[in-house]
C-alpha positions in Angstrom: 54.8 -26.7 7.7 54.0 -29.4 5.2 52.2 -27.8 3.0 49.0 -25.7 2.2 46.1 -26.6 4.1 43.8 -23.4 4.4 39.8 -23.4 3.2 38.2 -21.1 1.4 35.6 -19.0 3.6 32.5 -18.9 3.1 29.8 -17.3 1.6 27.6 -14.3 3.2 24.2 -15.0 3.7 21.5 -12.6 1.4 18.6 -10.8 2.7 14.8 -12.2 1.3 11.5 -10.6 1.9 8.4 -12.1 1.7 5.2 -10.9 1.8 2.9 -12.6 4.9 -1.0 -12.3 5.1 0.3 -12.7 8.7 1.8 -9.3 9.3 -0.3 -6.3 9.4 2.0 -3.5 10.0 5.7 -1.9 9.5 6.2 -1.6 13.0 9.1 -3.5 13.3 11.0 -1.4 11.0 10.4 2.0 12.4 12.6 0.6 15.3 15.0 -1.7 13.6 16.6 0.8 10.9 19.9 -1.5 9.6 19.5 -5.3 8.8 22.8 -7.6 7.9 22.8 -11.0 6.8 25.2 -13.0 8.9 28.7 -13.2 7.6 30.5 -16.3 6.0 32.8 -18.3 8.5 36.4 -18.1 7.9 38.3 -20.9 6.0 40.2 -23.1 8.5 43.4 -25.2 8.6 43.0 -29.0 7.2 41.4 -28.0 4.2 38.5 -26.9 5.9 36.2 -24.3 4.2 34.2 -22.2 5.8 30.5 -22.0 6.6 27.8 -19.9 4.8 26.2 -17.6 6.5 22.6 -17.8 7.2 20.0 -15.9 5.1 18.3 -13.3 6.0 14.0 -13.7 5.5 11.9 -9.9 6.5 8.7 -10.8 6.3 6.3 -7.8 5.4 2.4 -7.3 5.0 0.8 -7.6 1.7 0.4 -4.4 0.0 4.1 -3.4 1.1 6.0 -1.4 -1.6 9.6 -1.1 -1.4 12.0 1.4 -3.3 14.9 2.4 -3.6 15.3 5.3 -1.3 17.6 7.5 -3.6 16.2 6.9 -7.1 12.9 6.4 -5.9 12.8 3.3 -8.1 10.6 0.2 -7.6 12.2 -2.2 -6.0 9.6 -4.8 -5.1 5.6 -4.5 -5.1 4.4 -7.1 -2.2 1.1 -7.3 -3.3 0.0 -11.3 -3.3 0.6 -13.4 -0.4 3.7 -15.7 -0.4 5.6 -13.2 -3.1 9.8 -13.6 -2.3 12.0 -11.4 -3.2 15.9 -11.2 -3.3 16.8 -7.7 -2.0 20.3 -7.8 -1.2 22.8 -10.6 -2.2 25.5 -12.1 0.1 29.1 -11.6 -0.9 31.2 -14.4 -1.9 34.2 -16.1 0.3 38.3 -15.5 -0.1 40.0 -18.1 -1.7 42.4 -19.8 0.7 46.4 -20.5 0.1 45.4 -24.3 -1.4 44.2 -22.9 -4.3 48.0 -21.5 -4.7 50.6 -24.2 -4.6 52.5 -24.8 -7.1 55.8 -26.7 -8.2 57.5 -23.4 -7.1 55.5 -22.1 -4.6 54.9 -25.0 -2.2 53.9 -23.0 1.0 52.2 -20.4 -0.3 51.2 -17.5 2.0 48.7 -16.3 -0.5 44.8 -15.5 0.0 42.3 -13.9 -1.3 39.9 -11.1 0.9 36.1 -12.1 0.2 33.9 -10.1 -2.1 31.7 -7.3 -0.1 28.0 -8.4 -0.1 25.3 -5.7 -1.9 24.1 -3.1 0.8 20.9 -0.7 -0.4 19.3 1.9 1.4 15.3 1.0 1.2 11.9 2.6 1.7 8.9 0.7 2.8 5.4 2.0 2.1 2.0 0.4 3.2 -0.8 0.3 0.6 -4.3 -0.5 1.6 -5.5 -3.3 -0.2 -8.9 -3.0 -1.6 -11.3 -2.8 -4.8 -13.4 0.6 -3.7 -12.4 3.1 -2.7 -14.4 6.3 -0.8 -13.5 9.9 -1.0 -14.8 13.1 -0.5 -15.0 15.7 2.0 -15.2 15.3 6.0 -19.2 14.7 7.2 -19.9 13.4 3.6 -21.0 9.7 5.3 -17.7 7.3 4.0 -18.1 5.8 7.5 -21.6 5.3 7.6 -21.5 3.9 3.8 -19.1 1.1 5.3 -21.0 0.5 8.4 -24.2 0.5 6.4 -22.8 -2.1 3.8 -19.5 -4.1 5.5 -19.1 -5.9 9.4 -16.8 -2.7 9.5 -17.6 -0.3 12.4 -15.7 2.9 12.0 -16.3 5.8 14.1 -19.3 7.7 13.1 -20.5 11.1 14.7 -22.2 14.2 13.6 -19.3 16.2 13.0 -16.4 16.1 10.7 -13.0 14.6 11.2 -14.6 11.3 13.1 -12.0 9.2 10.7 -8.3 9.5 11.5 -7.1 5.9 9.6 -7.9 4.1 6.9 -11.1 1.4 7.3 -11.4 -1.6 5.4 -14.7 -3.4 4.9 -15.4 -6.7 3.4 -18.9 -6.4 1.3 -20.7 -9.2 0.7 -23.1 -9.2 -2.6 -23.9 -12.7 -2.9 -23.5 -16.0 -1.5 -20.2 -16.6 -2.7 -19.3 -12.6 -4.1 -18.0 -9.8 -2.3 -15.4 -6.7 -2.7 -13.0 -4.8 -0.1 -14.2 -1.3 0.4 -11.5 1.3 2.0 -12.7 4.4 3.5 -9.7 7.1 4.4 -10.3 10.5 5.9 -11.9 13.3 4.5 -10.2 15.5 2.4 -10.2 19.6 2.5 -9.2 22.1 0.1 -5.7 22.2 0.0 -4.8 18.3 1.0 -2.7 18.4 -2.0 -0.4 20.6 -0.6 -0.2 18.9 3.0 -3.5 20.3 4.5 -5.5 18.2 6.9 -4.9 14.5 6.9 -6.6 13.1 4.1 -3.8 13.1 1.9 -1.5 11.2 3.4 -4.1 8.5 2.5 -4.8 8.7 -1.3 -2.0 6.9 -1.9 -4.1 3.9 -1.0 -6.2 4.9 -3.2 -3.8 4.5 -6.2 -4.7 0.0 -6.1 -8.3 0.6 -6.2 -10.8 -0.8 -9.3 -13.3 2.2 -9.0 -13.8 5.5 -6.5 -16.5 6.7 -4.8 -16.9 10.6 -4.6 -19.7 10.6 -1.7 -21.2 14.2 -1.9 -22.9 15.6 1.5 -26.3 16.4 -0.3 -27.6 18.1 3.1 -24.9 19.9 4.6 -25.0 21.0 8.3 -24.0 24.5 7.0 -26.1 26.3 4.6 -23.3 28.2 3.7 -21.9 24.7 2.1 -22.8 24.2 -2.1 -22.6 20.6 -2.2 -21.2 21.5 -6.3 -18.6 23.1 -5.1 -17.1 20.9 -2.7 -17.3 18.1 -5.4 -15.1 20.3 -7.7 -12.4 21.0 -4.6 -11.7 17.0 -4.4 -11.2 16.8 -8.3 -9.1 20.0 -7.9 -6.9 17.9 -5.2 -7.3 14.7 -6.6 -5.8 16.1 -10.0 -3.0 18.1 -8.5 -2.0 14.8 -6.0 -1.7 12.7 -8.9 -3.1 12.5 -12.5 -3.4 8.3 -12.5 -5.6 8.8 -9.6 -7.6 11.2 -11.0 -8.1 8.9 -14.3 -9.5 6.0 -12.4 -13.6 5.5 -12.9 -15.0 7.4 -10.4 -18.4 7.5 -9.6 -20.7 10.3 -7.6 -22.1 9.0 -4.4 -25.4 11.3 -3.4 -25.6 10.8 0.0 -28.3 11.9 3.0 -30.7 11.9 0.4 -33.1 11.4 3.6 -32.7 15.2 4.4 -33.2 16.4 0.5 -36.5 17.5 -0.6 -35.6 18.0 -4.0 -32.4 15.6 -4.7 -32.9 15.9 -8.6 -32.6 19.7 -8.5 -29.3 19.2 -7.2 -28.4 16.3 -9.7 -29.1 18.2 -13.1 -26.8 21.4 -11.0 -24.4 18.7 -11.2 -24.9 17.1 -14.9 -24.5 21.1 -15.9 -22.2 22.7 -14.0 -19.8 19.5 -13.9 -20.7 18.0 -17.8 -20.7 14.8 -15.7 -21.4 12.0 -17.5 -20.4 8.9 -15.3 -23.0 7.3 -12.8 -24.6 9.2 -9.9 -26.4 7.3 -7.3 -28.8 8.6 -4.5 -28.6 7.0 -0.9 -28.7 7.2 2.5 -25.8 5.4 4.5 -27.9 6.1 8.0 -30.8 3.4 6.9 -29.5 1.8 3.9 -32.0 3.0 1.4 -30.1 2.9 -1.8 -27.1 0.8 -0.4 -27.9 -2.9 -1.2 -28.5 -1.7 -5.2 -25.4 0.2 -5.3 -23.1 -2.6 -3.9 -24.7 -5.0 -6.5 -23.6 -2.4 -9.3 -20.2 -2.3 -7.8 -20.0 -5.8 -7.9 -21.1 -5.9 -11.8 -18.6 -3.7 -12.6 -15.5 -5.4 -11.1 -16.7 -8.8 -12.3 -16.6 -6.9 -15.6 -13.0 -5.8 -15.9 
């Protein structure tokens, strides 16, 4: 027919993701399970080639870690605003038959199938973003801490489980200084293994600068040693995972309101514990305690 005259096609379109102070959630991806680029055109007659394909841009929230569902391995941590990443690359176009004439071989019928684009099988995982963060067991205040001290306003009631999410608060030290503080539900013995709901939240403790271990120094059951509660969340926190358990961590007396004898129960602690990181006595129900502690917080992230 005169000759060859067919394009190459083009190329497939990759898939980006970018992290958006704009999103907050996942959602869209619990219902959407399978995302594809759009496919390179095919070459056409008259030396036409054929049109890329259109990228592909997710956009995800910041804190979003991706890996690689199989291996496990990182694939992307999302944790500044505006961070792009490749995560799968379009395949290349076919050649067409004009890139097979020859002297001999003037109508060539030759062509070439276009190369497969990359296809991965991903998990996303939401990690809270914040400096502080607050553990301990259920009823030991966290809420009232972040009510006391942030605009935050999480549940708060005189029994234990009031927290069933993760709370962020913004503190605000000075004029121009402040720290995100993340409260997560309480932990019980056992969260390590799956028990109660607090540990499907440490792992947001993992970006934190510094932990607070609030301690319920009046509990509502007399029954309830306020020691041994604190050494059941070391117990969890070092079988859920040692790197956690390495961060500074610092005991949070709390209720100190309702103690007649809070030092009794601090030397029980400096003994039976050997602790020998900072303890501080408050009381997250009328801020006594509160505005000195954020202040030390504040020193010690502007330290590091």
């Amino acid at each position: 027919m005169g000759g060859p005259n067919g394009g190459d096609g083009g190329r497939g379109g990759s898939i980006f993701c970018e992290a958006d102070e704009n999103v907050n959630t996942l959602i869209d991806f619990r219902f959407v399970k399978n995302y594809r680029a759009q496919r390179g055109e095919n070459g056409k007659g008259s030396d036409c080639y054929g049109a890329g394909g259109s990228d592909l841009i997710l956009k995800v929230p910041v804190g979003t870690l991706i890996t690689e569902k199989q291996s496990g391995q990182i694939f992307a941590d999302f944790n500044e605003h505006g961070i792009k990443v490749l995560l799968a690359k379009g395949g290349k176009g076919g050649l067409g038959n004009i890139h097979f004439k020859s002297s001999t071989n003037r109508a060539p019928r030759q062509f070439t199938e276009g190369d497969p684009g990359q296809e991965f099988e991903l998990y996303l995982e939401l990690k809270v973003l914040a400096d502080v963060g607050l553990l301990g067991m259920p009823n030991a205040g966290k809420s009232s801490l972040i009510r006391q001290v942030s605009a935050a306003k999480p549940k708060v009631a005189n029994y234990p489980f009031t927290t069933l999410q993760p709370n962020l608060g913004v503190v605000k030290v000075y004029e121009q200084k402040s720290f995100v503080m993340a409260d997560i539900p309480g932990l019980i013995e056992g969260a390590s293994d799956g028990h109660g709901l607090g540990h499907q939240f440490l792992r947001h403790l993992s970006r934190t600068k510094i932990l607070l271990h609030l301690v319920d120094s009046a509990p509502y059951d007399e029954k309830i040693d306020p020691v041994e509660d604190i050494k059941k969340i070391i117990s969890e926190l070092k079988k859920y995972d040692e790197a956690l358990f390495k961060k500074p961590r610092w005991l949070i007396l709390n209720k100190i309101d309702l103690v007649d004898d809070i030092d009794h129960l601090k030397d029980r602690i400096i003994k039976e514990l050997e602790w020998d990181a900072p303890i501080f006595e408050i009381s997250a129900i009328n801020g006594e305690g509160c505005k000195s502690l954020s202040r030390k917080i504040m020193e010690y992230i502007d330290s590091i």
